[in-house]
C-alpha positions in Angstrom: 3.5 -1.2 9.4 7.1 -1.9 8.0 8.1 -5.2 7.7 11.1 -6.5 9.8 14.1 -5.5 8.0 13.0 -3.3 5.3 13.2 0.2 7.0 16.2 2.4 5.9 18.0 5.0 7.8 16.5 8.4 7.1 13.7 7.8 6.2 10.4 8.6 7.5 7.4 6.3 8.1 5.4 4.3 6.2 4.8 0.9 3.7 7.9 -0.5 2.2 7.8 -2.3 -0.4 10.4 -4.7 -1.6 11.8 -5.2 -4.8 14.9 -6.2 -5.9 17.1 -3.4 -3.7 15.2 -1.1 -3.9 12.0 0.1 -1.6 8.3 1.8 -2.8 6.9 3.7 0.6 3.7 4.5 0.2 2.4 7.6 2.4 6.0 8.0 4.2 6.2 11.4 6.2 9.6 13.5 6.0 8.5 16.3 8.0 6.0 16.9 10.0 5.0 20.1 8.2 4.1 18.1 5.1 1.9 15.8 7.1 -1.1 18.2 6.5 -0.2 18.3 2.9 -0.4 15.3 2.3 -3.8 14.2 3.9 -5.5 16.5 1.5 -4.2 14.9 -1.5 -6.1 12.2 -3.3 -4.7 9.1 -3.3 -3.9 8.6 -7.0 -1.7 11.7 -6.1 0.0 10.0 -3.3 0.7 6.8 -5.6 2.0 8.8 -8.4 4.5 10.6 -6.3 5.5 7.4 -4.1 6.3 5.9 -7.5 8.2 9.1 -8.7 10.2 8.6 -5.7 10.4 5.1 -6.0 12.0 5.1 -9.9 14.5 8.1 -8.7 15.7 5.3 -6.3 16.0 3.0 -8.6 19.0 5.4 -10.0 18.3 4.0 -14.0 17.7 0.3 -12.9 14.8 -1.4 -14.3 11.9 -2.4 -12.0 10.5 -6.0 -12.2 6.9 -6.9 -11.5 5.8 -3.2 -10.6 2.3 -3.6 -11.5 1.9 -6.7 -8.9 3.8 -4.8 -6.4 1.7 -1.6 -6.3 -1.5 -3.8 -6.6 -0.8 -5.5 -3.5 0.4 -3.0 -1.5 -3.0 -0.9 -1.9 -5.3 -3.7 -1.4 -4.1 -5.0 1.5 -4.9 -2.3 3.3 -7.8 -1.5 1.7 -9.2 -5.2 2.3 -8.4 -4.3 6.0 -10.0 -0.9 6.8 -13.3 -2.3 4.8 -13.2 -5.4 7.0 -12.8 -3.7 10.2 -15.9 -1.0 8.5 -17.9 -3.7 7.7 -17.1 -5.8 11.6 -15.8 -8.6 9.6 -18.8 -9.4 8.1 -17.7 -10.8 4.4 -21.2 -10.2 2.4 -21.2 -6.4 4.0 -17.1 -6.1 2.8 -18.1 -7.7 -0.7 -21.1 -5.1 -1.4 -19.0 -2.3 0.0 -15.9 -3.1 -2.3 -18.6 -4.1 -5.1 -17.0 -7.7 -5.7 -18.2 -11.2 -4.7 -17.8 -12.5 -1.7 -15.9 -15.8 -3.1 -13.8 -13.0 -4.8 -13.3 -11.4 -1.2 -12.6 -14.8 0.7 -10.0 -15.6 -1.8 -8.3 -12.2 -1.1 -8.4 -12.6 2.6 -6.6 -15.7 1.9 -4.2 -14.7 -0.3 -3.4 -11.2 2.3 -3.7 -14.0 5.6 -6.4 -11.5 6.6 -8.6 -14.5 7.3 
């Protein structure tokens, strides 16, 4: 979902992402006919074109903390879908994402996904 505030005219759904001025959507839809597109595509190819997209927006400015940004954006949802896979239990979630589950609880934390 979009956070309060951070949707801009015209453009189609998805993740925004704030920084500075300037948005990163990640998996936004213009038109429906690209929507089939789209699902096909490995991820990797969905994050290199949302930050194509995103630097073109940033019309020559420089981006600050992009690397923390795009982290944060993916494993949010990630850490969701495996919770709700794994019916919140944290040891399944941990051996599913292949980290520890103190590692896991402190990401739930840090996402309020607790």
């Amino acid at each position: 979902s979009i956070p309060v505030g951070l949707r801009q005219a015209g453009r189609g759904t998805g993740t925004a992402v704030r920084s500075d001025k300037r948005f990163l959507w990640i998996g936004g839809m213009r038109r429906m006919s690209t929507v089939k597109q789209r699902t096909k595509d490995p991820l990797c190819h969905c994050v290199r074109r949302s930050l194509k997209r995103y630097f073109k927006d940033m019309n020559g400015e420089e981006p600050n903390n992009l690397y923390q940004m795009v982290i944060s954006e993916i494993e949010k949802p990630l850490l969701e879908v495996v919770m709700e896979q794994s019916e919140s239990n944290q040891t399944r979630a941990a051996k599913y994402l292949g980290i520890n589950r103190n590692t896991l609880r402190k990401k739930l934390k840090q996402y309020n996904l607790e």
